[in-house]
C-alpha positions as CSV (number, residue, x, y, z in Angstrom):
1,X,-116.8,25.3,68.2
2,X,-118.8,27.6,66.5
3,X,-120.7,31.0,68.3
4,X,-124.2,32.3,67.2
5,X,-125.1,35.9,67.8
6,X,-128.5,36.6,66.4
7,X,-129.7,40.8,66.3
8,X,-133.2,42.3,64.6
9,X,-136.6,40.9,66.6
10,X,-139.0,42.8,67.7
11,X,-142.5,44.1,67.3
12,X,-144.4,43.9,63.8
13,X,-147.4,44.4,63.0
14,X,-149.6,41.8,60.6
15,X,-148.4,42.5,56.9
16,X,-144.9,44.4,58.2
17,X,-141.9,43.2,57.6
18,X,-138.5,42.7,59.9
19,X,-135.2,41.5,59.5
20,X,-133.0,38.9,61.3
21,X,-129.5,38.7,61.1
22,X,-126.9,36.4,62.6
23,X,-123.3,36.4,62.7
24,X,-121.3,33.4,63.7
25,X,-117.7,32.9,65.3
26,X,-115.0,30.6,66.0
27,X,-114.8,27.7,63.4
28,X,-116.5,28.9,60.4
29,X,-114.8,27.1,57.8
30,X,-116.4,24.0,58.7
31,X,-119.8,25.2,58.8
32,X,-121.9,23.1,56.5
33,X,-125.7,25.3,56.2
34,X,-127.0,28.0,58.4
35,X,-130.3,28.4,59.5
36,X,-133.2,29.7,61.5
37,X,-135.8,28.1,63.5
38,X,-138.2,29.3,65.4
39,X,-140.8,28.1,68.6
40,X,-143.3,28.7,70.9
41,X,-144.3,27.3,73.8
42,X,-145.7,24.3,73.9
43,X,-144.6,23.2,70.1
44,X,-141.8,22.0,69.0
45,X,-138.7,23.8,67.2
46,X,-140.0,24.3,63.7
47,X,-137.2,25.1,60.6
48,X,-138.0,28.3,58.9
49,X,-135.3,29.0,56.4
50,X,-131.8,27.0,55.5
51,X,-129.0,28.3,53.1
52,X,-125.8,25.9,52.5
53,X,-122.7,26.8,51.9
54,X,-123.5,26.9,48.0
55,X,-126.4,28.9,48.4
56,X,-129.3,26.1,48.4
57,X,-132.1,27.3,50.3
58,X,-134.7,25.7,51.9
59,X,-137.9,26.7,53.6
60,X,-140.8,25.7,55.9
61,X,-143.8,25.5,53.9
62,X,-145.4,28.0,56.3
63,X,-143.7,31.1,55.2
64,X,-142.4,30.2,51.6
65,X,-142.9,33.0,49.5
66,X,-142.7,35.0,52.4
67,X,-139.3,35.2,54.0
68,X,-135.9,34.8,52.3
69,X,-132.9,33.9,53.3
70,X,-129.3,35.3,52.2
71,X,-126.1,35.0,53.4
72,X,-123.8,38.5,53.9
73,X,-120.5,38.8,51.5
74,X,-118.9,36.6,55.0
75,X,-119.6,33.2,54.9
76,X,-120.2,33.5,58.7
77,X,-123.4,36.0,58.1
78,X,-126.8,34.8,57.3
79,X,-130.1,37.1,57.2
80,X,-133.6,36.2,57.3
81,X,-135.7,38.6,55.5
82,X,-139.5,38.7,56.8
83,X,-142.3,40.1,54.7
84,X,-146.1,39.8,54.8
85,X,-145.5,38.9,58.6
86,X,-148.6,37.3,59.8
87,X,-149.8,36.6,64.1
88,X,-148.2,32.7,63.2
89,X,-144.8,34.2,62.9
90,X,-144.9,35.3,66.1
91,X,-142.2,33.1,68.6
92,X,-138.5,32.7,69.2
93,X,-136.2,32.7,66.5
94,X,-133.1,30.6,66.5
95,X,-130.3,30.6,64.2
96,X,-128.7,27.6,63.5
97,X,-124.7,25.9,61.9
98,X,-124.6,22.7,60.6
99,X,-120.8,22.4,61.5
100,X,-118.8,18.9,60.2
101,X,-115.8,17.6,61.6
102,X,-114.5,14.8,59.6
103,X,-117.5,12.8,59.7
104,X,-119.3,14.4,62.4
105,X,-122.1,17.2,62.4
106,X,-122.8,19.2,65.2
107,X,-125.4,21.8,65.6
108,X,-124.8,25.3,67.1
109,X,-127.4,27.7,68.5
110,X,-127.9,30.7,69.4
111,X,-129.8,32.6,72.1
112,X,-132.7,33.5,70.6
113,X,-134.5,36.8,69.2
114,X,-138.4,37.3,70.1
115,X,-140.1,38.3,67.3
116,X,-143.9,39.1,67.8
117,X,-146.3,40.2,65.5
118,X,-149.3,42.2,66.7
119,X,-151.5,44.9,66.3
């Protein structure tokens, strides 16, 4: 199994900027990607930003060019870099392992981190 502890929401204003990070625990070596997704009520569970394990990233046309994503010297780390933060960002933000065994994926989540962006 594989643990997901996310850390950096908050309150931004429009244009500001804030930084997500996640740390993950447990079986780490067989984590695939990380990720983060985010939601709000009412919608669905939207991907914002993926990284693999060899540093392919992937994001949701809504805040390409926007937000990057980077993974810390530990493979177990993954940031999500915010900028130009507009009131659509605004929901919960998940962080996500793709984690194989054998032939299986599984996906871990974590709790969540509100990030709202307001004036």
């Amino acid at each position: 199994q594989v643990q997901l502890v996310e850390s950096g929401g908050g309150l931004a204003q429009p244009g500001g900027s804030l930084r997500l990070s996640c740390v993950a625990s447990g079986d780490i070596d067989n984590i695939n990607a990380m990720g983060w997704y985010r939601q709000v009520p009412g919608k669905r569970r939207e991907l914002v930003a993926a990284i693999t394990f060899l540093n392919n990233t992937h994001y949701g046309t809504p805040v390409s060019g926007r937000f990057i994503i980077s993974r810390g010297d530990a493979k177990s780390t993954v940031f999500l870099q915010m900028n130009k933060l507009e009131f659509g960002d605004t929901g919960v933000y998940y962080c996500n392992a793709e984690v194989q065994y054998g032939l299986v994926l599984t996906d871990y989540w974590g709790q969540g981190t509100q990030v709202t962006v307001s004036t």
